[in-house]
C-alpha positions as a Markdown table, in Angstrom:
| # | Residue | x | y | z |
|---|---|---|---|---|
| 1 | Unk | 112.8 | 121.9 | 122.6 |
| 2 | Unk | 109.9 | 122.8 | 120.5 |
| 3 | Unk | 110.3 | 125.1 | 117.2 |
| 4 | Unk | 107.5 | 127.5 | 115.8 |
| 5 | Unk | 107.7 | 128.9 | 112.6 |
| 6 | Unk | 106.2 | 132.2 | 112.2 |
| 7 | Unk | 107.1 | 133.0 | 115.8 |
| 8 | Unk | 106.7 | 137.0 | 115.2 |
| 9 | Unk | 103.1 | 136.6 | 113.8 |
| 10 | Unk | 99.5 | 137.0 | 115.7 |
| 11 | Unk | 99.9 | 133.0 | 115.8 |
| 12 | Unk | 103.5 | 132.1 | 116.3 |
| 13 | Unk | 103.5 | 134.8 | 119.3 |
| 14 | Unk | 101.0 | 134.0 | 121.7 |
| 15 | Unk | 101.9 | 130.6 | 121.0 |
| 16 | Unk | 105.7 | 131.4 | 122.2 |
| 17 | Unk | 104.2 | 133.1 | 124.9 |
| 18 | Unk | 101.9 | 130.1 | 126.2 |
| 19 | Unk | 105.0 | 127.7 | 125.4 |
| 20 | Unk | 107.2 | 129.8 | 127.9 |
| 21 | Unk | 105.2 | 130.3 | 130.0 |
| 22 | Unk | 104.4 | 126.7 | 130.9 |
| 23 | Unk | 108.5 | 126.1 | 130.9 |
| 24 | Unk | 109.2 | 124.6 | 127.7 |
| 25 | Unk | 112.2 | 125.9 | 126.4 |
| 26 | Unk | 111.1 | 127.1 | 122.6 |
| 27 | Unk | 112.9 | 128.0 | 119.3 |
| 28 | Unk | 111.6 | 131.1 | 117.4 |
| 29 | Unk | 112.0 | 131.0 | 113.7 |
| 30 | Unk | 111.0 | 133.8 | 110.9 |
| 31 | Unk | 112.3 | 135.2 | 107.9 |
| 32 | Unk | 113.3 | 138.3 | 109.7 |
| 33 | Unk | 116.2 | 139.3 | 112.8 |
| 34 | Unk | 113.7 | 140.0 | 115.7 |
| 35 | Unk | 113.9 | 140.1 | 119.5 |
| 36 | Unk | 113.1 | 136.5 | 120.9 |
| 37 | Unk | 109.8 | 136.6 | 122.1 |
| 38 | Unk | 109.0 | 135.9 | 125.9 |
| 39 | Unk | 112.7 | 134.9 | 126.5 |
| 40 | Unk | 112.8 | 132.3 | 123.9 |
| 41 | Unk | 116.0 | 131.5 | 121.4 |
| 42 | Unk | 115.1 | 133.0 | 118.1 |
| 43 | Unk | 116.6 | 132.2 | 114.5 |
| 44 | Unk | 116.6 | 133.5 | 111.0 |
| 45 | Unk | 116.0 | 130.9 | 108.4 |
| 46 | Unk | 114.7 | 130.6 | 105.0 |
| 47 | Unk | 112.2 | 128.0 | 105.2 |
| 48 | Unk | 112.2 | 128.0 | 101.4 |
| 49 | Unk | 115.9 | 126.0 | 102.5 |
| 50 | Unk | 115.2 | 124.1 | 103.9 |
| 51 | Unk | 118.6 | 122.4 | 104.9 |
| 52 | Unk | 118.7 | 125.8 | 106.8 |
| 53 | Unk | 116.4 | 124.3 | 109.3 |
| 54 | Unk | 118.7 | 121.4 | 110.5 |
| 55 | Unk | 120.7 | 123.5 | 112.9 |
| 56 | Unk | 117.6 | 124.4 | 113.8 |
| 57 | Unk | 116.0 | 120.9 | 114.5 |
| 58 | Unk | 119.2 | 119.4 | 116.4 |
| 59 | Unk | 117.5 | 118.7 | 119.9 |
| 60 | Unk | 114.2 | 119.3 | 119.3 |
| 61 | Unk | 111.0 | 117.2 | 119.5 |
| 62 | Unk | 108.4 | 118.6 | 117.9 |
| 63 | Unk | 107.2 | 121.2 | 115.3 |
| 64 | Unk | 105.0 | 124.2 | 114.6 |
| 65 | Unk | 104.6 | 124.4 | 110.8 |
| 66 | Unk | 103.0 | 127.7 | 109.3 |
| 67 | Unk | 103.1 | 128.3 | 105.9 |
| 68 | Unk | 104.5 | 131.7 | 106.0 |
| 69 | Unk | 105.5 | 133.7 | 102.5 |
| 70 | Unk | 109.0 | 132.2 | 101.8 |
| 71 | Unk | 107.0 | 129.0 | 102.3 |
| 72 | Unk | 104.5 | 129.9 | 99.7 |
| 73 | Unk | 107.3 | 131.2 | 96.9 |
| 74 | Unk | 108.1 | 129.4 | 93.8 |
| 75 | Unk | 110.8 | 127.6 | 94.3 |
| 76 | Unk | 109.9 | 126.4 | 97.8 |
| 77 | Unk | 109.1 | 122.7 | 99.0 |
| 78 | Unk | 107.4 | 123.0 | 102.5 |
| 79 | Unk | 107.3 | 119.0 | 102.5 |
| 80 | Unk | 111.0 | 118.8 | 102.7 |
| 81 | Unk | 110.9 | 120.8 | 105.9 |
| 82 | Unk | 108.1 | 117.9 | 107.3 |
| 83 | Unk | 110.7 | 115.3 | 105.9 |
| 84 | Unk | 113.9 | 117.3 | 107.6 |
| 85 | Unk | 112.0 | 116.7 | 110.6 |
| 86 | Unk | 111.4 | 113.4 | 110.6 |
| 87 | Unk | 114.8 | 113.0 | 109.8 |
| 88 | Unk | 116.5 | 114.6 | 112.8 |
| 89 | Unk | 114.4 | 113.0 | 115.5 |
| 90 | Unk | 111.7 | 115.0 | 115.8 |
| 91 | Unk | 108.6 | 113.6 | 117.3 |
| 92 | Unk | 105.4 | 115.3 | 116.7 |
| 93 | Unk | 104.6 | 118.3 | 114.2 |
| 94 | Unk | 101.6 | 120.4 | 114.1 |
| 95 | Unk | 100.4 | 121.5 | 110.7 |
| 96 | Unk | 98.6 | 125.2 | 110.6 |
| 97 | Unk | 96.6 | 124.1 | 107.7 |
| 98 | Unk | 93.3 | 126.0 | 106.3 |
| 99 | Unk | 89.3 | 125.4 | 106.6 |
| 100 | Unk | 89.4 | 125.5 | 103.0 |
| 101 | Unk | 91.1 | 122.6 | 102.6 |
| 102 | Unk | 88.0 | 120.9 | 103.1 |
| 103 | Unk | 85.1 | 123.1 | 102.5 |
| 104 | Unk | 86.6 | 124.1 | 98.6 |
| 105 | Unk | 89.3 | 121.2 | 98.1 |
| 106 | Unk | 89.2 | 121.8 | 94.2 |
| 107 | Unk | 90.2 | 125.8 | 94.8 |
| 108 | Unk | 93.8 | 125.9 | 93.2 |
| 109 | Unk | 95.0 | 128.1 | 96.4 |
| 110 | Unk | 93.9 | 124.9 | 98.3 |
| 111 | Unk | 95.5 | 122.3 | 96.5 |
| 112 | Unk | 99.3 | 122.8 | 97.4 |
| 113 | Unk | 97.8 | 122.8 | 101.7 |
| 114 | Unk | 95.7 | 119.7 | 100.8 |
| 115 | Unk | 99.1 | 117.7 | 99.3 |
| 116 | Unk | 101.1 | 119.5 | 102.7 |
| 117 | Unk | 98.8 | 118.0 | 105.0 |
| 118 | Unk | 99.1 | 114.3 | 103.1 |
| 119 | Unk | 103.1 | 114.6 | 103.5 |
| 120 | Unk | 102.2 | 115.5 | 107.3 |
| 121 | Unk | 100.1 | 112.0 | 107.7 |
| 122 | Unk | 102.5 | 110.0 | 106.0 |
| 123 | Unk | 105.6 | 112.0 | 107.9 |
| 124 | Unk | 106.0 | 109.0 | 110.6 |
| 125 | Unk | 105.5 | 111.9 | 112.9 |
| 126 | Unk | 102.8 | 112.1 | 115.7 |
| 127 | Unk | 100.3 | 114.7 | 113.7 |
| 128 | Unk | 98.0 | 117.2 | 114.5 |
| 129 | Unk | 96.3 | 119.0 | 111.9 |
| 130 | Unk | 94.3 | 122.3 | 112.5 |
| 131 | Unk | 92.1 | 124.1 | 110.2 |
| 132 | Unk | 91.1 | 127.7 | 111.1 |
| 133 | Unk | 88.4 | 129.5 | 109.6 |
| 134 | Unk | 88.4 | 133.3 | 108.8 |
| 135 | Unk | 90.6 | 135.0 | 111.4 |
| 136 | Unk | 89.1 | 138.2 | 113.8 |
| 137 | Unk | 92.9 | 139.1 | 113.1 |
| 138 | Unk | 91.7 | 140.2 | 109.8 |
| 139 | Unk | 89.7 | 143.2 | 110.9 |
| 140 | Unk | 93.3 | 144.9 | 111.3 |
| 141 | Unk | 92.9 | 145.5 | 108.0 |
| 142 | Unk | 90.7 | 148.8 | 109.0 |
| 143 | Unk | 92.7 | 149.9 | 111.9 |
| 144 | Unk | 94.0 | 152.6 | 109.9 |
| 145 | Unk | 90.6 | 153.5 | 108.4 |
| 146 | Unk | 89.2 | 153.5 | 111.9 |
| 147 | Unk | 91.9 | 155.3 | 113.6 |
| 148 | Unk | 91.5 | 158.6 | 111.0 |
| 149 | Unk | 88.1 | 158.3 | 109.7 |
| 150 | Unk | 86.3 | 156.4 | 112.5 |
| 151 | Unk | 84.7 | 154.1 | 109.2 |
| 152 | Unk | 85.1 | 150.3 | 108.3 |
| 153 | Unk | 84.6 | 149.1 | 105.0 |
| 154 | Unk | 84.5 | 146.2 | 103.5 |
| 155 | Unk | 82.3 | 143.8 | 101.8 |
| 156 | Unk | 79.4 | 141.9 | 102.1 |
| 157 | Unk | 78.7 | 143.9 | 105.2 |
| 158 | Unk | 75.3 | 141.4 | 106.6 |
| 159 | Unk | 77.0 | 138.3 | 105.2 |
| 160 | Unk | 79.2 | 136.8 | 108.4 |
| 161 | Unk | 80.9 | 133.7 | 109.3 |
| 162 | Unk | 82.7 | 132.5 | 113.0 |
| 163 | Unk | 85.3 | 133.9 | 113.0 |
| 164 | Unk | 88.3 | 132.9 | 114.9 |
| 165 | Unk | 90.8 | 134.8 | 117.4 |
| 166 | Unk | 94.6 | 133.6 | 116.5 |
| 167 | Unk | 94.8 | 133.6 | 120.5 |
| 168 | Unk | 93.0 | 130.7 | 120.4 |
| 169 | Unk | 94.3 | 128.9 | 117.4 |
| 170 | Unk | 97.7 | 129.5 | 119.3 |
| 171 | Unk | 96.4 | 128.0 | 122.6 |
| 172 | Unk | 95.0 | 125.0 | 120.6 |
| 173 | Unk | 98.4 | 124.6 | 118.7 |
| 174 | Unk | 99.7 | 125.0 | 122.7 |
| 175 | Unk | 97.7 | 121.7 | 123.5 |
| 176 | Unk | 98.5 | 119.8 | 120.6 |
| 177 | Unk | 102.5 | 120.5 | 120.7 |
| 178 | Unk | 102.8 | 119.0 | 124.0 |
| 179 | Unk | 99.9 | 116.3 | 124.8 |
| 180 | Unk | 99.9 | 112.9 | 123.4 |
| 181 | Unk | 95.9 | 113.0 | 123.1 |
| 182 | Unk | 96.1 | 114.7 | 120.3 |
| 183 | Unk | 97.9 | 112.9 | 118.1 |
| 184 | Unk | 96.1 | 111.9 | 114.7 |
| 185 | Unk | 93.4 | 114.5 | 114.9 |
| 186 | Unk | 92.2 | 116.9 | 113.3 |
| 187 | Unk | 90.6 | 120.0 | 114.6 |
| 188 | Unk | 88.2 | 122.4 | 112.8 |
| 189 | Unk | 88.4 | 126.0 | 114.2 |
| 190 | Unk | 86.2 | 128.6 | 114.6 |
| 191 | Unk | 85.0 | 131.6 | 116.4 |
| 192 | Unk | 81.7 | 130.5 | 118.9 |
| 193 | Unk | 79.3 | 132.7 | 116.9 |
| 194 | Unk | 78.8 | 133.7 | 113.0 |
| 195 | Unk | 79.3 | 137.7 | 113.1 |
| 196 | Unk | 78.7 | 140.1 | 110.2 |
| 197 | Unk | 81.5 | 142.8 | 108.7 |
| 198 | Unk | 78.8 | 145.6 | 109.8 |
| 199 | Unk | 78.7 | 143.7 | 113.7 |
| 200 | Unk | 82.5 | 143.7 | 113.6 |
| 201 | Unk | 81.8 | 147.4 | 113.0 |
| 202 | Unk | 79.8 | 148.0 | 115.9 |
| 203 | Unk | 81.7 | 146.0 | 118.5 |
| 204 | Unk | 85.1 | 147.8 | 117.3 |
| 205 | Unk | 82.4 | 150.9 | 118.1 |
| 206 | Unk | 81.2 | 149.8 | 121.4 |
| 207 | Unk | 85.2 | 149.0 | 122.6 |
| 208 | Unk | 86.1 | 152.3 | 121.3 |
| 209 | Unk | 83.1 | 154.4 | 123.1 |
| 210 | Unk | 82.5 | 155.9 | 119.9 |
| 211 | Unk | 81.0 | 156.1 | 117.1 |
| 212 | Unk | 82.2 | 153.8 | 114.1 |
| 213 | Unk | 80.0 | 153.8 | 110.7 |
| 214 | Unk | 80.1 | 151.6 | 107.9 |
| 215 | Unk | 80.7 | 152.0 | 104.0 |
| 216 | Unk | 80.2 | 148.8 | 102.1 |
| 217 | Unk | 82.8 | 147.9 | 99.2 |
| 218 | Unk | 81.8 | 146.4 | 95.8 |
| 219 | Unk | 83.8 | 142.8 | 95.0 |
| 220 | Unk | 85.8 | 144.8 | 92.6 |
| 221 | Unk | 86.9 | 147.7 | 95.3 |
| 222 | Unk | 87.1 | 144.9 | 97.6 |
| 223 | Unk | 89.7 | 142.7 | 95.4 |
| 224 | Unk | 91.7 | 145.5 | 94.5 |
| 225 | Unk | 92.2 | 146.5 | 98.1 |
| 226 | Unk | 93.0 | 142.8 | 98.8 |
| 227 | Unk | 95.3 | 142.2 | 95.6 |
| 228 | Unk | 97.7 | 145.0 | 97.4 |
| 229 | Unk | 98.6 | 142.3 | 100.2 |
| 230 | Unk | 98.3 | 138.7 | 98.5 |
| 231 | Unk | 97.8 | 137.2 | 95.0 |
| 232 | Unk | 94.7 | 138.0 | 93.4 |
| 233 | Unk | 93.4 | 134.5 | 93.0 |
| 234 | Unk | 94.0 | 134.5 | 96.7 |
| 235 | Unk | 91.7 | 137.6 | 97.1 |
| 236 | Unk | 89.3 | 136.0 | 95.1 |
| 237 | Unk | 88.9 | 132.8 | 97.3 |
| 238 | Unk | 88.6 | 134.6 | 100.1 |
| 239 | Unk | 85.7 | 137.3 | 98.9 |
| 240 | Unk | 84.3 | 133.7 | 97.4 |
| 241 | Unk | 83.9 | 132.6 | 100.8 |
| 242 | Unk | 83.1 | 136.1 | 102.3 |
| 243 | Unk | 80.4 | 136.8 | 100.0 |
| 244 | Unk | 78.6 | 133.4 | 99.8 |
| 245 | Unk | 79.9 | 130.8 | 102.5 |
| 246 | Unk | 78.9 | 126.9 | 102.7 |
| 247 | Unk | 76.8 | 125.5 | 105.1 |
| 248 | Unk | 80.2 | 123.8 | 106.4 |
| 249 | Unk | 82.0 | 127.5 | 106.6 |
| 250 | Unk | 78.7 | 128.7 | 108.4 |
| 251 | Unk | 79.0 | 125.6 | 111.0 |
| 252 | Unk | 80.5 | 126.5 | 114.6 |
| 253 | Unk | 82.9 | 123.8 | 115.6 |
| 254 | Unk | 83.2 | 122.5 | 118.9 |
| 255 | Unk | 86.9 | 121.4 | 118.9 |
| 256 | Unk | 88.3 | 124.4 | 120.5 |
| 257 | Unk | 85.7 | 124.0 | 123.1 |
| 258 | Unk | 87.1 | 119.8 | 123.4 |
| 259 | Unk | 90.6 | 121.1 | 123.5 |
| 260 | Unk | 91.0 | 123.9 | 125.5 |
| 261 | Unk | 87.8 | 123.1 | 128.0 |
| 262 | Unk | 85.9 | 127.2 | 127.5 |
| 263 | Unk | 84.5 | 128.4 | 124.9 |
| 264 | Unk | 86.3 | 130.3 | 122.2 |
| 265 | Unk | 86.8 | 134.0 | 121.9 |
| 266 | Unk | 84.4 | 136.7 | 120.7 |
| 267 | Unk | 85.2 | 139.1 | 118.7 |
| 268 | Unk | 84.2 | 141.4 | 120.9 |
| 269 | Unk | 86.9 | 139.9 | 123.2 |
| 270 | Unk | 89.6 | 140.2 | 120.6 |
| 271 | Unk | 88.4 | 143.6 | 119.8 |
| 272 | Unk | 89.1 | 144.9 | 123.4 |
| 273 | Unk | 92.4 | 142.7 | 123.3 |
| 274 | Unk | 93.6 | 144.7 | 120.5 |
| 275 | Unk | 92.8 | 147.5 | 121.0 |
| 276 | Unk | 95.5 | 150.3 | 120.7 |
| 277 | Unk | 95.3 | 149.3 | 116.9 |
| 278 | Unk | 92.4 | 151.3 | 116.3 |
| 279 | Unk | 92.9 | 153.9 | 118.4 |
């Protein structure tokens, strides 16, 4: 049995779905009641509890962590839910951590991820860590913009990074849940080319067969958009790294390429993939 946290998100979904699909019999946790995805068990659990989590673990061997919200509250601990698990037999866990962690380590939003990952190593657990870079996932932010107004805005619009589908961070995770090779490593993932908000823009176009123009935000119309959805020191890391990456946030990785064998996803790709969103 292997347990993913998240299970309902544009991670924890595919990743179900690949699980599945390959015949392992998988556990679907979230916050929320939802239908099991691809035939799968699902629970509801606060994984701020994290003693809610032990029914949970009974039988199972390994562990997708993702820090979702209740994991990210005040009065949460997500290390007890990597020492639970190492507790109750489980085997191997597999850390969703953040690109971040090692390209700003001193950015207070990265600090709590940096001490998770730490408890992960020391856990006794076969580990895999992976660290994603910005997500194509994130251009769902304009869906509704695009939908009515045919216009994406945003930021920084000739300013890009790689930017990763969650398909393949989910595929990746797939991989590392179930094969001994990748125990102890640590994979940095990106997107196979750095792509620009006002590209993003013109794929979404081209999938579309229409016309989509651009409108470039300030920082400050940016952030308060942003500070609607997540904390605003949150925001500001991330228009930090949108507005002025590092050489090490600009760097394609090859890992997905070394795990999975292909190359990893366009945008382009995931734009087609998604797209009823932004119809």
């Amino acid at each position: 049995m292997i347990v993913i946290t998240g299970a309902t998100g544009n991670i924890g979904r595919p990743l179900t779905q690949t699980l599945a699909a390959a015949g392992h019999q998988v556990t679907a946790v979230s916050r929320r009641p939802a239908e099991a995805p691809y035939g799968g068990r699902h629970v509801v659990a606060d994984l701020s509890d994290a003693s809610s989590l032990k029914p949970v673990f009974a039988g199972a061997k390994a562990l997708f962590l993702l820090l979702s919200g209740d994991l990210h509250g005040p009065d949460a601990n997500p290390a007890d839910v990597v020492e639970l698990a190492a507790s109750n037999g489980l085997r191997r866990i597999v850390l969703l951590s953040s690109q971040g962690v090692s390209t700003r380590p001193n950015d207070p939003t990265r600090l709590t991820m940096r001490a998770l990952e730490d408890v992960v190593r020391g856990s006794g657990l076969d580990w895999t860590i992976l660290r994603p870079g910005g997500f194509a996932s994130n251009a769902l932010w304009w869906a509704g913009s695009v939908r009515t107004q045919r216009v994406v805005a945003a930021p920084f619009g000739d300013t890009g990074t790689p930017i990763i589908d969650p398909a393949d961070i989910a595929a990746v995770a797939a991989a590392s849940l179930v094969d001994d090779q990748h125990a102890g490593a640590t994979y940095d993932l990106t997107g196979p080319e750095i792509i620009t908000p006002r590209q993003q823009a013109a794929a979404l176009a081209t999938a579309l067969g229409t016309e989509v123009r651009f409108h470039e935000l300030t920082r400050a119309e940016a952030k308060a958009g942003m500070s609607q959805a997540m904390p605003p020191e949150l925001a500001d890391d991330t228009l930090d790294i949108l507005g002025a990456p590092t050489p090490a946030e600009l760097r394609v990785s090859p890992d997905v390429q070394r795990v999975l064998g292909r190359t990893p996803n366009t945008f382009a790709t995931w734009a087609t993939h998604n797209l009823p969103a932004f119809r």
